[in-house]
Every structure is written in C-alpha cells, then in structure tokens.
mmCIF file of the N, C-alpha and C atoms, coordinates in Angstrom:
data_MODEL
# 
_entry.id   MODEL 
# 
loop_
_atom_site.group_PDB 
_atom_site.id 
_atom_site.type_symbol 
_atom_site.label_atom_id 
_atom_site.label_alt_id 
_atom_site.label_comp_id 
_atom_site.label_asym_id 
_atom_site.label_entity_id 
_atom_site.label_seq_id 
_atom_site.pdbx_PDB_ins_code 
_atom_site.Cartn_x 
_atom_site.Cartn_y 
_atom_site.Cartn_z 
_atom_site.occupancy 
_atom_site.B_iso_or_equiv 
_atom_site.pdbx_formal_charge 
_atom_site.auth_seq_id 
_atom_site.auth_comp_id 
_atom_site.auth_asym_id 
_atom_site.auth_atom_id 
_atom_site.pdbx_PDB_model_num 
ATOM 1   N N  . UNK A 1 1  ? -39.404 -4.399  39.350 1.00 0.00 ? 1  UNK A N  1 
ATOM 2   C CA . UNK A 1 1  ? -38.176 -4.849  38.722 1.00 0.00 ? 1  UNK A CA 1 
ATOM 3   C C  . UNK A 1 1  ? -37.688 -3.776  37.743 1.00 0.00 ? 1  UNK A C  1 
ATOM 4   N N  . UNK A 1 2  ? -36.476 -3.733  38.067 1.00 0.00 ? 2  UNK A N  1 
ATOM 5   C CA . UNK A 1 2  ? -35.903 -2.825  37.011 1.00 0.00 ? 2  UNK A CA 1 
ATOM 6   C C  . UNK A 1 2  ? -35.314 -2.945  35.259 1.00 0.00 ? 2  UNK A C  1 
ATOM 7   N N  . UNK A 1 3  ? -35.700 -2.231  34.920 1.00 0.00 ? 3  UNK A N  1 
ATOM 8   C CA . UNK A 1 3  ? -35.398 -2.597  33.137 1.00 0.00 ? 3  UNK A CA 1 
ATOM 9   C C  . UNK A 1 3  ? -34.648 -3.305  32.669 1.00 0.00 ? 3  UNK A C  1 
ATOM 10  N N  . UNK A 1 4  ? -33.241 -2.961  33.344 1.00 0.00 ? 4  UNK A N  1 
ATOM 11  C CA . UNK A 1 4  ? -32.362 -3.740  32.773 1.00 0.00 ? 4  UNK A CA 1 
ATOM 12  C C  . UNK A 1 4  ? -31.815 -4.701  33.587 1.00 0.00 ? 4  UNK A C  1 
ATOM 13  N N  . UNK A 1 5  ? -32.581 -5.096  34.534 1.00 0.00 ? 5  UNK A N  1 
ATOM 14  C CA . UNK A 1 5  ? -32.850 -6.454  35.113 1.00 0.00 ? 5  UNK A CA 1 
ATOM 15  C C  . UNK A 1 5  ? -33.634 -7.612  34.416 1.00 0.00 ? 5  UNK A C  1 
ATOM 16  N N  . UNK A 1 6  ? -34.133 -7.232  33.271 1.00 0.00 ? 6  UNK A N  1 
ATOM 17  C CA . UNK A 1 6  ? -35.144 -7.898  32.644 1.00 0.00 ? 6  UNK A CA 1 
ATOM 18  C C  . UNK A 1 6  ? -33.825 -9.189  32.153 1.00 0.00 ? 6  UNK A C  1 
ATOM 19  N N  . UNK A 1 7  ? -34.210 -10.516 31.875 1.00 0.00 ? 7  UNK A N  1 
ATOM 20  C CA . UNK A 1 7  ? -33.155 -11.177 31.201 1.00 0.00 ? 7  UNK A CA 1 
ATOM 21  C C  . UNK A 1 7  ? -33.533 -10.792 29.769 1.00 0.00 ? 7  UNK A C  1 
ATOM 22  N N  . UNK A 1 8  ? -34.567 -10.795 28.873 1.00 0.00 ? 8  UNK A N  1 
ATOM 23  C CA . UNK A 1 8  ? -34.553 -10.725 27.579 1.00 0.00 ? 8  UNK A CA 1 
ATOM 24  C C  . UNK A 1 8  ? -33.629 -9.144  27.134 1.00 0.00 ? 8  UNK A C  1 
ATOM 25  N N  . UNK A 1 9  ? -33.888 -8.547  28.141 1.00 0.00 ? 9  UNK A N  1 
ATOM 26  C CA . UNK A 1 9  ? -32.920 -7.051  27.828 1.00 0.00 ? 9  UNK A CA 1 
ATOM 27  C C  . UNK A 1 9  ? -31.280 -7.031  28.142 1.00 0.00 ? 9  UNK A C  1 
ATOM 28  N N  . UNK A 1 10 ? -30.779 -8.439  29.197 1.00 0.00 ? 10 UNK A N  1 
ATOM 29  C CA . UNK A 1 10 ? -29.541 -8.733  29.200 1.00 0.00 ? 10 UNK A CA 1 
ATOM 30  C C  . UNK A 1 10 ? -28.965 -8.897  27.963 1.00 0.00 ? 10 UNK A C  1 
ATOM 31  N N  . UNK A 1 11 ? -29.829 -10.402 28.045 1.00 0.00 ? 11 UNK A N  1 
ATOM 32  C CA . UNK A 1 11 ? -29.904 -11.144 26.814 1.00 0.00 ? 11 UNK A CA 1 
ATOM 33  C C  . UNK A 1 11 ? -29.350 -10.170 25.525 1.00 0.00 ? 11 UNK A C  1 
ATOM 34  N N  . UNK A 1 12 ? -30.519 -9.438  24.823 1.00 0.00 ? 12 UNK A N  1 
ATOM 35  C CA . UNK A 1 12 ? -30.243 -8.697  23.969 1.00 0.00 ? 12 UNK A CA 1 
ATOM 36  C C  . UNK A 1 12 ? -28.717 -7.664  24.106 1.00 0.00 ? 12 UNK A C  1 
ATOM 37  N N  . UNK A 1 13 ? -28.928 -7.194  24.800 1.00 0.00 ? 13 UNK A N  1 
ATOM 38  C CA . UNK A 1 13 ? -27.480 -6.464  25.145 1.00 0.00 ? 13 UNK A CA 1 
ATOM 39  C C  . UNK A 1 13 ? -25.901 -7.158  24.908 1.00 0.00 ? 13 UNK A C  1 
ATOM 40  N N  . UNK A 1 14 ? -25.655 -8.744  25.527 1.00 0.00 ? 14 UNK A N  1 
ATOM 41  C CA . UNK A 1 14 ? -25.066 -9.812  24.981 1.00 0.00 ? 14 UNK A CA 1 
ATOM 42  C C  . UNK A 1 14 ? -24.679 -9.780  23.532 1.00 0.00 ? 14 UNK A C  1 
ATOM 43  N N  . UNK A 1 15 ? -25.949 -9.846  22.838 1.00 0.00 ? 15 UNK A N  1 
ATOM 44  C CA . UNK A 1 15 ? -26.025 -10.382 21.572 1.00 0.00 ? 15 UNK A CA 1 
ATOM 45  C C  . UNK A 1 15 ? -25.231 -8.990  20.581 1.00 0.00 ? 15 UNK A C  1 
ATOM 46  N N  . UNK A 1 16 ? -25.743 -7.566  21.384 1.00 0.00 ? 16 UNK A N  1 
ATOM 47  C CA . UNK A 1 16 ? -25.512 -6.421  20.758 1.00 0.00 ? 16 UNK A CA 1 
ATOM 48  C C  . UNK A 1 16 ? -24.391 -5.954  20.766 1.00 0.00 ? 16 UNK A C  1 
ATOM 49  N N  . UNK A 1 17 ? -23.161 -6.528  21.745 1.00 0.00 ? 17 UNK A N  1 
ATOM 50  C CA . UNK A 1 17 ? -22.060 -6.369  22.503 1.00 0.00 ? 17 UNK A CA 1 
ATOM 51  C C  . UNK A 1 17 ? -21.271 -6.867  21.260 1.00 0.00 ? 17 UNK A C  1 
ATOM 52  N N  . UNK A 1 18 ? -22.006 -8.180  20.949 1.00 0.00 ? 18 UNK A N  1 
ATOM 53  C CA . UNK A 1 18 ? -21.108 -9.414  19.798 1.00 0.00 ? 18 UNK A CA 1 
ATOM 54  C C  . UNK A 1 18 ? -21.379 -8.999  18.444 1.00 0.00 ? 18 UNK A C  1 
ATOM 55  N N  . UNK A 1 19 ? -22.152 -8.765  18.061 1.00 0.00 ? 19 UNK A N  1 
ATOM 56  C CA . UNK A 1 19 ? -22.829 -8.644  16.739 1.00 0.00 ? 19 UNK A CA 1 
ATOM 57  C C  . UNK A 1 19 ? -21.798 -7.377  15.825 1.00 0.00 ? 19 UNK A C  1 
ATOM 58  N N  . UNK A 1 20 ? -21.275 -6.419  16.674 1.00 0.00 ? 20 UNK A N  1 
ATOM 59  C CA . UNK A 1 20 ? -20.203 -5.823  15.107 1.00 0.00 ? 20 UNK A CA 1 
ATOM 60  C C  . UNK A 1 20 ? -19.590 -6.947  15.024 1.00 0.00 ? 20 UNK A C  1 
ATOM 61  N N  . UNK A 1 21 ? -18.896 -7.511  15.511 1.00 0.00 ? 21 UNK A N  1 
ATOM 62  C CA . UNK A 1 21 ? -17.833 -8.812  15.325 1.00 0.00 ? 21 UNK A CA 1 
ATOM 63  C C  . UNK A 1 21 ? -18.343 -9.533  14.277 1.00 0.00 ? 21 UNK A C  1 
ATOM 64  N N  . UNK A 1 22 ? -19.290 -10.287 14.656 1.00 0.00 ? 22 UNK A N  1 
ATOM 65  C CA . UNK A 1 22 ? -20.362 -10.940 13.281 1.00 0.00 ? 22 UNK A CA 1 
ATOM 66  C C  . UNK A 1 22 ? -20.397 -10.404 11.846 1.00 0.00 ? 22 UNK A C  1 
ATOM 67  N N  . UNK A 1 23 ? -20.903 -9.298  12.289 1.00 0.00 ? 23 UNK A N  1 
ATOM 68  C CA . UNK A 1 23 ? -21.419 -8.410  11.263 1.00 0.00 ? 23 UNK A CA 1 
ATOM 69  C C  . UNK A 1 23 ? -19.826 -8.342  9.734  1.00 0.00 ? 23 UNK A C  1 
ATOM 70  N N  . UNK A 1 24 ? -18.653 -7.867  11.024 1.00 0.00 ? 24 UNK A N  1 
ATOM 71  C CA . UNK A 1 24 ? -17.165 -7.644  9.891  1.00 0.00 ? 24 UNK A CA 1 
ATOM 72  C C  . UNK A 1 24 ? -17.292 -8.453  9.102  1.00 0.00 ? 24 UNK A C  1 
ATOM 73  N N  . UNK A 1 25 ? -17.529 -10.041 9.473  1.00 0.00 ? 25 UNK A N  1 
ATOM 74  C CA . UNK A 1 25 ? -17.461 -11.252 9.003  1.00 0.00 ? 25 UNK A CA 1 
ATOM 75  C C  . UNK A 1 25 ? -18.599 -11.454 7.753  1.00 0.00 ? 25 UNK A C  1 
ATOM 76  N N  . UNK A 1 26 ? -19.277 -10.764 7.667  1.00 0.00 ? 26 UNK A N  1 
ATOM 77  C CA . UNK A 1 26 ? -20.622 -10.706 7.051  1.00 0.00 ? 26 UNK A CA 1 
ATOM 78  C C  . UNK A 1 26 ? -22.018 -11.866 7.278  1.00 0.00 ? 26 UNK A C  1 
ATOM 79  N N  . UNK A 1 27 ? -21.542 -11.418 8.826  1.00 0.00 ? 27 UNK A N  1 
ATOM 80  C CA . UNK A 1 27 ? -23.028 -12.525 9.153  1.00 0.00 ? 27 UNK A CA 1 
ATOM 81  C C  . UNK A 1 27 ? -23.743 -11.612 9.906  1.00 0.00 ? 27 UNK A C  1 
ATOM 82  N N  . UNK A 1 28 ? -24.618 -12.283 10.767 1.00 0.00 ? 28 UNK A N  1 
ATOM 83  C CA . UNK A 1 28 ? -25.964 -11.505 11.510 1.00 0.00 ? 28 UNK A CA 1 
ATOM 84  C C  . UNK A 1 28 ? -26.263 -12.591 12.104 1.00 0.00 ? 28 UNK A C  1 
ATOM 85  N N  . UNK A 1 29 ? -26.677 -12.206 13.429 1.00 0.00 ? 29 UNK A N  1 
ATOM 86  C CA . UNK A 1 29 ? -27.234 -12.752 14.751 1.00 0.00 ? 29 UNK A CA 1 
ATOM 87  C C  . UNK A 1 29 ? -28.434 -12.646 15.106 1.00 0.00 ? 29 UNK A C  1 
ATOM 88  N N  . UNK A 1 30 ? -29.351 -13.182 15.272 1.00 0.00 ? 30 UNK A N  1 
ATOM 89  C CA . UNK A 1 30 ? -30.615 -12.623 15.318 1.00 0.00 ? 30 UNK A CA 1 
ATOM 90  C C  . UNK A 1 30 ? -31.483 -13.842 16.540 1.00 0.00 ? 30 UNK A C  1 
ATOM 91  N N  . UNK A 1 31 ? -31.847 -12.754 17.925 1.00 0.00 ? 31 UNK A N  1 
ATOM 92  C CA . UNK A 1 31 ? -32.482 -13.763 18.785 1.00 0.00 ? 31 UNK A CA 1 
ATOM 93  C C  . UNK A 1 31 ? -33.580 -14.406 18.575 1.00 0.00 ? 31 UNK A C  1 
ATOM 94  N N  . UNK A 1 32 ? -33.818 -15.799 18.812 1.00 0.00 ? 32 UNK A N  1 
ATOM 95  C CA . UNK A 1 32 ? -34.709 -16.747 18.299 1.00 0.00 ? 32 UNK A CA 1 
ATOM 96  C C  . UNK A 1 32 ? -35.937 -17.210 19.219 1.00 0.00 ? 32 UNK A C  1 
ATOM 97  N N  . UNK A 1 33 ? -35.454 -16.864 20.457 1.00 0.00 ? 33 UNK A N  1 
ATOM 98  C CA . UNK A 1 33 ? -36.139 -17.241 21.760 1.00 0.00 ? 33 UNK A CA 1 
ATOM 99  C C  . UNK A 1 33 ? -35.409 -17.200 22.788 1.00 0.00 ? 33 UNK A C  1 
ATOM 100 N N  . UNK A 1 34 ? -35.902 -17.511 23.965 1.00 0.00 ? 34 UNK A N  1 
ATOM 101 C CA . UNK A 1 34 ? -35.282 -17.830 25.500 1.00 0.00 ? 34 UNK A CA 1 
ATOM 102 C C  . UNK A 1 34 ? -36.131 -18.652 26.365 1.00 0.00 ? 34 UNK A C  1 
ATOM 103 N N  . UNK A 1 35 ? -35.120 -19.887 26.686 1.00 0.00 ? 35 UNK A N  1 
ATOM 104 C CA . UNK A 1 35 ? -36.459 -20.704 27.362 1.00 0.00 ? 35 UNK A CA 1 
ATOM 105 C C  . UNK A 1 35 ? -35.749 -20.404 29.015 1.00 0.00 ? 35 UNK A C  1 
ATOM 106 N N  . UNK A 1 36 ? -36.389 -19.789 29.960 1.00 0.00 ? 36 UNK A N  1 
ATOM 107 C CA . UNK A 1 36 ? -35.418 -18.848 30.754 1.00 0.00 ? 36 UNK A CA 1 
ATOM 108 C C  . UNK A 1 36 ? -35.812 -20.274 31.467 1.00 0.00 ? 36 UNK A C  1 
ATOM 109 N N  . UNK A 1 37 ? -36.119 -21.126 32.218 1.00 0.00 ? 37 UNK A N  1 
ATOM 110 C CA . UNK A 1 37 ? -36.600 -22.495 32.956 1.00 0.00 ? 37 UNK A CA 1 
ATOM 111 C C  . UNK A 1 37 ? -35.457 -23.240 32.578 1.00 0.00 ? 37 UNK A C  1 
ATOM 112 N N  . UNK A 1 38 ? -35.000 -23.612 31.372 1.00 0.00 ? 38 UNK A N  1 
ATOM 113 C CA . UNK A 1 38 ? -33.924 -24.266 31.230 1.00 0.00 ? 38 UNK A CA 1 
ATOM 114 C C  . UNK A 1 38 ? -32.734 -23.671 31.545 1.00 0.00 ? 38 UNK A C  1 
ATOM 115 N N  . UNK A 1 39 ? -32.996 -22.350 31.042 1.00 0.00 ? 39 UNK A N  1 
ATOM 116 C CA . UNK A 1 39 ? -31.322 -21.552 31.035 1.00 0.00 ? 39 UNK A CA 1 
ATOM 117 C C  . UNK A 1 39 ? -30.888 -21.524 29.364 1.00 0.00 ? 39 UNK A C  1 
ATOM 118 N N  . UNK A 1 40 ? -31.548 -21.269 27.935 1.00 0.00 ? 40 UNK A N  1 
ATOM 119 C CA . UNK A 1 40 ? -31.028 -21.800 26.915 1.00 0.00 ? 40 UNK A CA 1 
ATOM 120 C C  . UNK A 1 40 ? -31.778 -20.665 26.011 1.00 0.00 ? 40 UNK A C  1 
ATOM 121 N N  . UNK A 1 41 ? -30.576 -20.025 25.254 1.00 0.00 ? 41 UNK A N  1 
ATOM 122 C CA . UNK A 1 41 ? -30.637 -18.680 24.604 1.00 0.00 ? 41 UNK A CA 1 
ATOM 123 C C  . UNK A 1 41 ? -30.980 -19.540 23.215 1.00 0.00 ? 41 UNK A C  1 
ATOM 124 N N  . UNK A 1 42 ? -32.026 -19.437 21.975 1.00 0.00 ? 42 UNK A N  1 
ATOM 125 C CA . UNK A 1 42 ? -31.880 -19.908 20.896 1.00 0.00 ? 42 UNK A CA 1 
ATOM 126 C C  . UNK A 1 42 ? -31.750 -18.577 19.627 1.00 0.00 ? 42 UNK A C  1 
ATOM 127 N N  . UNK A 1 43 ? -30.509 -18.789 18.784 1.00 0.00 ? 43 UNK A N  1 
ATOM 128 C CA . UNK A 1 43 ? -30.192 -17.914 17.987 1.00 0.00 ? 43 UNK A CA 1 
ATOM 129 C C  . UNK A 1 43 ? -30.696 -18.500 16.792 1.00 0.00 ? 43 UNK A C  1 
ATOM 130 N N  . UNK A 1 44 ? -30.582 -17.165 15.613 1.00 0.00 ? 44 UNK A N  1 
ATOM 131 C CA . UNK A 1 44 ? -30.602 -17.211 13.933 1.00 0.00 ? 44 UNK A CA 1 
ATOM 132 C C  . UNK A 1 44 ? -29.209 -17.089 13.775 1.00 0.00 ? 44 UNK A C  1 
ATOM 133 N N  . UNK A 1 45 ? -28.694 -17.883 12.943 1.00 0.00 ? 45 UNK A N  1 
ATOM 134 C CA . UNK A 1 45 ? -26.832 -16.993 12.487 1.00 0.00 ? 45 UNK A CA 1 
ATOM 135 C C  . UNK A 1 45 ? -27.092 -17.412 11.036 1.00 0.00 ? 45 UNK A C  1 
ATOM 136 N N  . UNK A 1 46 ? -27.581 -16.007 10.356 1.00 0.00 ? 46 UNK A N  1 
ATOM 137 C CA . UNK A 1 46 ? -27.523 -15.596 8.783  1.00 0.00 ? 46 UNK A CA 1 
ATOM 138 C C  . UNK A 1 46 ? -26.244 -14.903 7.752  1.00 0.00 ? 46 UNK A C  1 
ATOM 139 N N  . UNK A 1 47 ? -26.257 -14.760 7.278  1.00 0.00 ? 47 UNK A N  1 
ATOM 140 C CA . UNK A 1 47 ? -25.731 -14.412 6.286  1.00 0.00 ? 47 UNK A CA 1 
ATOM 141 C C  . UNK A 1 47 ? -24.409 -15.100 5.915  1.00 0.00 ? 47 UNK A C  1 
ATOM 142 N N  . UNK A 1 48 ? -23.702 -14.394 6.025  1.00 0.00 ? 48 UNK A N  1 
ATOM 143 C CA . UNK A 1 48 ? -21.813 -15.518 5.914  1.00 0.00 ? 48 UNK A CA 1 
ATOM 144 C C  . UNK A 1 48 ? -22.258 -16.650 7.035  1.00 0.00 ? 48 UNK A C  1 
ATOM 145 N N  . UNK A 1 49 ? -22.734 -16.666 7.802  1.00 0.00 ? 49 UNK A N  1 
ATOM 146 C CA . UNK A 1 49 ? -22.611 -17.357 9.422  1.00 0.00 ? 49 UNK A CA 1 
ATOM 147 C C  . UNK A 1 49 ? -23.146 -18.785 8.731  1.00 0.00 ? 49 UNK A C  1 
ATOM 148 N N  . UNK A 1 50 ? -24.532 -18.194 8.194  1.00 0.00 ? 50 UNK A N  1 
ATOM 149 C CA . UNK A 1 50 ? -25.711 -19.631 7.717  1.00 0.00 ? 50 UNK A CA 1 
ATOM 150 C C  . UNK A 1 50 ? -24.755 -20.413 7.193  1.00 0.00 ? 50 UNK A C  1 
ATOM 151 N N  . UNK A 1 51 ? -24.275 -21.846 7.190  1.00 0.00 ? 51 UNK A N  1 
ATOM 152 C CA . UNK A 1 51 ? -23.366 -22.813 7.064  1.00 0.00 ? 51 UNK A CA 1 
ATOM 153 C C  . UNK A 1 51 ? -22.052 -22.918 7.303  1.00 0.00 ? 51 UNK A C  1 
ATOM 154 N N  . UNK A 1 52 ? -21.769 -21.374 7.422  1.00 0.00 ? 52 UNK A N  1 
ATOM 155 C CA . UNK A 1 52 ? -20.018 -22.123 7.929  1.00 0.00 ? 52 UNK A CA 1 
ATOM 156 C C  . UNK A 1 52 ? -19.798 -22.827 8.266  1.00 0.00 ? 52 UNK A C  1 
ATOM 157 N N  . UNK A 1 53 ? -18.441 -23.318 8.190  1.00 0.00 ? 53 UNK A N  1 
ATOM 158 C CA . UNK A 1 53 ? -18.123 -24.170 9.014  1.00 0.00 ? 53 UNK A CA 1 
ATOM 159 C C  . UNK A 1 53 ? -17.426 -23.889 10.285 1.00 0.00 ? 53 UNK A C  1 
ATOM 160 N N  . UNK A 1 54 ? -17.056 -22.602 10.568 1.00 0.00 ? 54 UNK A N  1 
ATOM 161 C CA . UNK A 1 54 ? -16.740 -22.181 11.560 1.00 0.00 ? 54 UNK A CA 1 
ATOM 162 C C  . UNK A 1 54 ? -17.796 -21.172 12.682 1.00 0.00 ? 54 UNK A C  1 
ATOM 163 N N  . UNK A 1 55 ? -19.013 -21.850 11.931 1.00 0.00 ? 55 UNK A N  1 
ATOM 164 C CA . UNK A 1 55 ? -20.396 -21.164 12.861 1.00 0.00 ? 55 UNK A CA 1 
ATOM 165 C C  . UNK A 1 55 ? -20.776 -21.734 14.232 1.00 0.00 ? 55 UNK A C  1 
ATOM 166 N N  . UNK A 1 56 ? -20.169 -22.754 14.610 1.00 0.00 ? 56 UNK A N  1 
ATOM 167 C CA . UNK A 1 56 ? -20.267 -23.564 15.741 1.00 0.00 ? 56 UNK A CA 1 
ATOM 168 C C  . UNK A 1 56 ? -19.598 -22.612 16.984 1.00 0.00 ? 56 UNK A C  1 
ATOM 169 N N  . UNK A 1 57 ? -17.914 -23.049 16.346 1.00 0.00 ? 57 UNK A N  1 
ATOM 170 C CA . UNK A 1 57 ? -17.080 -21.757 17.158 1.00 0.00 ? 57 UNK A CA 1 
ATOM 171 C C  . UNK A 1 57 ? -17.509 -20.522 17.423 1.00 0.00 ? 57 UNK A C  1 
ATOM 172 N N  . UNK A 1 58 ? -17.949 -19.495 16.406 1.00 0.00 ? 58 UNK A N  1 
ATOM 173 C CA . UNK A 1 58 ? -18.845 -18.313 17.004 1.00 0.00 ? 58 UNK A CA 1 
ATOM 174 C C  . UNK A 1 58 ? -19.739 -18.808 17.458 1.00 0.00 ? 58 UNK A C  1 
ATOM 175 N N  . UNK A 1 59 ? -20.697 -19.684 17.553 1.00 0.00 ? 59 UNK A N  1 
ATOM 176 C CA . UNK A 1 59 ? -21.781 -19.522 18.600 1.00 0.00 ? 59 UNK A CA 1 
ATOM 177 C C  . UNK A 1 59 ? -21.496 -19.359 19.580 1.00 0.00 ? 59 UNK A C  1 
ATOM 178 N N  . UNK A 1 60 ? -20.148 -20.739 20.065 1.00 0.00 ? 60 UNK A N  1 
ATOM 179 C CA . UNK A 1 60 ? -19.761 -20.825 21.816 1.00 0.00 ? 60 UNK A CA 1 
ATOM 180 C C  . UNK A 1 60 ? -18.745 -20.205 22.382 1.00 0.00 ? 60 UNK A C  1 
ATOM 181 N N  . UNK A 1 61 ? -18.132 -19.862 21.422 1.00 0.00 ? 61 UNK A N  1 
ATOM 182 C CA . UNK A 1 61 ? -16.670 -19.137 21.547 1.00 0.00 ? 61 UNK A CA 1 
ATOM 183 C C  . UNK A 1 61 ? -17.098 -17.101 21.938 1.00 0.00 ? 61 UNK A C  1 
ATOM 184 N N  . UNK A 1 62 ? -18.080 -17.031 21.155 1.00 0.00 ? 62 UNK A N  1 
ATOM 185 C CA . UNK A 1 62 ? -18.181 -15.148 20.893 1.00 0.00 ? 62 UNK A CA 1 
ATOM 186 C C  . UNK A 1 62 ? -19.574 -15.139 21.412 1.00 0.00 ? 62 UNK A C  1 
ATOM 187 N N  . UNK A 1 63 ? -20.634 -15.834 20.606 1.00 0.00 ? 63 UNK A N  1 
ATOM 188 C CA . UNK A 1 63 ? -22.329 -15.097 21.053 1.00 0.00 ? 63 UNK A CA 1 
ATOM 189 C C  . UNK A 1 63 ? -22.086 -15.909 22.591 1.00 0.00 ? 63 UNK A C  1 
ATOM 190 N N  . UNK A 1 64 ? -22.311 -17.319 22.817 1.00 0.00 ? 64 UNK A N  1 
ATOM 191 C CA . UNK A 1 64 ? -22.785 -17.560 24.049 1.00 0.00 ? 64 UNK A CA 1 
ATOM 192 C C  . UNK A 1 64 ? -21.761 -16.684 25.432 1.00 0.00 ? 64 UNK A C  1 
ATOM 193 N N  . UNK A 1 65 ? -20.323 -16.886 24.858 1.00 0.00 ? 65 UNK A N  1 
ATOM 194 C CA . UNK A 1 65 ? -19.699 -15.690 26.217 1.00 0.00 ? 65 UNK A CA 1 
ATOM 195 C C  . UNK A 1 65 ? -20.750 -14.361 26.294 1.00 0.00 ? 65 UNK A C  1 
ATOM 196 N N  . UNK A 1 66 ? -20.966 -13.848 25.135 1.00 0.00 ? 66 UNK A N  1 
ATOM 197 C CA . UNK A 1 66 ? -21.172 -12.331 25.306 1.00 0.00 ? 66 UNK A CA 1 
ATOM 198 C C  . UNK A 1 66 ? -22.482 -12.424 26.571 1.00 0.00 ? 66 UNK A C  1 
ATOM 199 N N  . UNK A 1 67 ? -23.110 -13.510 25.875 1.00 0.00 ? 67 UNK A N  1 
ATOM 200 C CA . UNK A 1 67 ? -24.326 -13.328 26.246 1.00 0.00 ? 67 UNK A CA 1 
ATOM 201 C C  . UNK A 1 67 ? -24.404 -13.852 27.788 1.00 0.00 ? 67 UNK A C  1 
ATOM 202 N N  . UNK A 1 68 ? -23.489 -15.179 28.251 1.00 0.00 ? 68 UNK A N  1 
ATOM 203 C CA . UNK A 1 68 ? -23.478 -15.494 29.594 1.00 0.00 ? 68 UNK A CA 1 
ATOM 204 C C  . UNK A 1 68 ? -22.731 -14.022 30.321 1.00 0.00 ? 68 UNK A C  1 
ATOM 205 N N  . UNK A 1 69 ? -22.211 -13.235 29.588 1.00 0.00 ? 69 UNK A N  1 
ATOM 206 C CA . UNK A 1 69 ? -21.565 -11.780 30.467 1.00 0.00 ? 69 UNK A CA 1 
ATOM 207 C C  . UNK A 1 69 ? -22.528 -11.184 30.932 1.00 0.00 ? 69 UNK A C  1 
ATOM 208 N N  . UNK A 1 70 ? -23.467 -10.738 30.143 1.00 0.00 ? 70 UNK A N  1 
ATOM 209 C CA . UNK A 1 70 ? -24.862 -9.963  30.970 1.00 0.00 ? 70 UNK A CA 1 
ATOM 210 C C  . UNK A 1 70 ? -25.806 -10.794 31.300 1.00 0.00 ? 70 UNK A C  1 
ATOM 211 N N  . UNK A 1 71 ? -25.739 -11.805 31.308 1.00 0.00 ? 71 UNK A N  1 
ATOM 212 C CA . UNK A 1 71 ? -27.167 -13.005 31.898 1.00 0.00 ? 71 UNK A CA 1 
ATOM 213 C C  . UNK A 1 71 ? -26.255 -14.387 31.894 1.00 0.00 ? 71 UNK A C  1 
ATOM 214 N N  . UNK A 1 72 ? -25.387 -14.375 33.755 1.00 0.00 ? 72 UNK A N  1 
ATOM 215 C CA . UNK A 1 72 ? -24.696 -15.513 34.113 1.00 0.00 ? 72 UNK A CA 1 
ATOM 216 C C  . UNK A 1 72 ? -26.082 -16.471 34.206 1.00 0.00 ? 72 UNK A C  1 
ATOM 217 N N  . UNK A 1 73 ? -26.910 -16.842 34.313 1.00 0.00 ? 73 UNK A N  1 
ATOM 218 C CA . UNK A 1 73 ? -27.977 -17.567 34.636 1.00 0.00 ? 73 UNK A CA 1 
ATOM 219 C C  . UNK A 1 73 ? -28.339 -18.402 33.452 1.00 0.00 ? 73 UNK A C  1 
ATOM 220 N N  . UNK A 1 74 ? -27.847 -17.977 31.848 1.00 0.00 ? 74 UNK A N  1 
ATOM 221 C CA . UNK A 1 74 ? -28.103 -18.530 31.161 1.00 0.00 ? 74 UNK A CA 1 
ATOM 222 C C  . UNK A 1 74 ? -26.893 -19.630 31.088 1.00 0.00 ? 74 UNK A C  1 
ATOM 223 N N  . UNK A 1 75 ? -27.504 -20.817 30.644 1.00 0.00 ? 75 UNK A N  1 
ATOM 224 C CA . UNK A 1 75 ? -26.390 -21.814 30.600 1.00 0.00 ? 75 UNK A CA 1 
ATOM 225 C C  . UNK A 1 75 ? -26.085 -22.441 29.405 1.00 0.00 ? 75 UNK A C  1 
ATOM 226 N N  . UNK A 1 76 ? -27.044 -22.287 27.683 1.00 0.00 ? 76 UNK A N  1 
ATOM 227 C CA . UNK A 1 76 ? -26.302 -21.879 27.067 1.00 0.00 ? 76 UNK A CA 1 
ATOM 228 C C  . UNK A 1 76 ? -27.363 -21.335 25.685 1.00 0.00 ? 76 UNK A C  1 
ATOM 229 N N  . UNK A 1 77 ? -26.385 -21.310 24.420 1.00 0.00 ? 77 UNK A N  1 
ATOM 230 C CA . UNK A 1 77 ? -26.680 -20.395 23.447 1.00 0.00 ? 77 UNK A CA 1 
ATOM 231 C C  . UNK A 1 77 ? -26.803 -21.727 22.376 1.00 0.00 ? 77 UNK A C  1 
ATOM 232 N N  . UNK A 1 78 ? -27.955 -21.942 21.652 1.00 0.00 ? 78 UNK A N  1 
ATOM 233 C CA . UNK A 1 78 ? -27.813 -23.065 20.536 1.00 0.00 ? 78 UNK A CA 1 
ATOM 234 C C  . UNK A 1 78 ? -28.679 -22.098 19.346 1.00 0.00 ? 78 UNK A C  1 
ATOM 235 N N  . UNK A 1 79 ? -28.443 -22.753 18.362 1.00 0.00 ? 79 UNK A N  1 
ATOM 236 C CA . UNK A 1 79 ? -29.184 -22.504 16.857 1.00 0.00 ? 79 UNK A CA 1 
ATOM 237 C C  . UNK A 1 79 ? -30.606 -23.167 17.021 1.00 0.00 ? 79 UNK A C  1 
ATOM 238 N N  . UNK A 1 80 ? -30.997 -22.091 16.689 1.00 0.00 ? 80 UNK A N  1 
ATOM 239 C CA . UNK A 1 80 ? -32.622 -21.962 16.702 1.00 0.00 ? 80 UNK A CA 1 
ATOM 240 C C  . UNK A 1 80 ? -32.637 -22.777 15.366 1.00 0.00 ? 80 UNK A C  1 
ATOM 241 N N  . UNK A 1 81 ? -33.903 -24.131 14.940 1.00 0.00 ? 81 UNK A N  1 
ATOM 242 C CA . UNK A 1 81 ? -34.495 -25.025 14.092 1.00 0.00 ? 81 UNK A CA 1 
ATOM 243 C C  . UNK A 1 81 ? -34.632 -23.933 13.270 1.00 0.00 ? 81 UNK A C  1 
# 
C-alpha cells in the first residue's frame, strides 16, 4: 500500500488543507482519533474554537468537507470528549 493511501495520512492532509482557516480565526484543530469501521474522524477544536458558538458550523461546514475531500469513506467529523 502506498503512503498516501494510508487514511490517517488523508485524514491528516484534510485537516492540514483547513487549519490556516482555523488558525486566522485563532483556533486550532487537532486530530483526536479515527474509528475507520464506523467511518468517524474525532477532533480537538482549541483555542478561539473551544466554545464558540459558531464551532459546530466549522466542524461540518470547513473540517469535516476538507477532510471527506481526501478520505470520501469517512462519513463524519465530531468533537472528540
């Protein structure tokens, strides 16, 4: 298998695609896990992100697209406990 066939290296790539966006905003993204059986990416969203109220919308709106762009197989992106 090739490297960037790996999903955790999609995955990451996704997240890396989105994250200046985050970042302007003064938050941070940070991967939490992957339960690849379900299909379900679990994130950290720190800094400005940790409580917004508009942290929902970036999850599904910006991280989970980015991330279903390089890993269609995932089905979706939630906040890691």
């Amino acid at each position: 298998m090739k490297r960037e066939d790996v999903l955790s290296d999609r995955v990451s790539r996704g997240l890396d695609k989105i994250r200046p966006y985050i970042e302007m905003d003064g938050g941070k993204v940070a991967l939490a896990g992957i339960d690849e059986k379900r299909g379900v990416v679990s994130v950290f969203l720190k800094g400005a992100c940790h409580g917004c109220p508009g942290a929902q919308a970036t999850l599904k709106g910006g991280i989970e697209r980015a991330v279903k762009a390089e890993a269609p197989e995932i089905k979706e992106v939630v906040l890691a406990n």
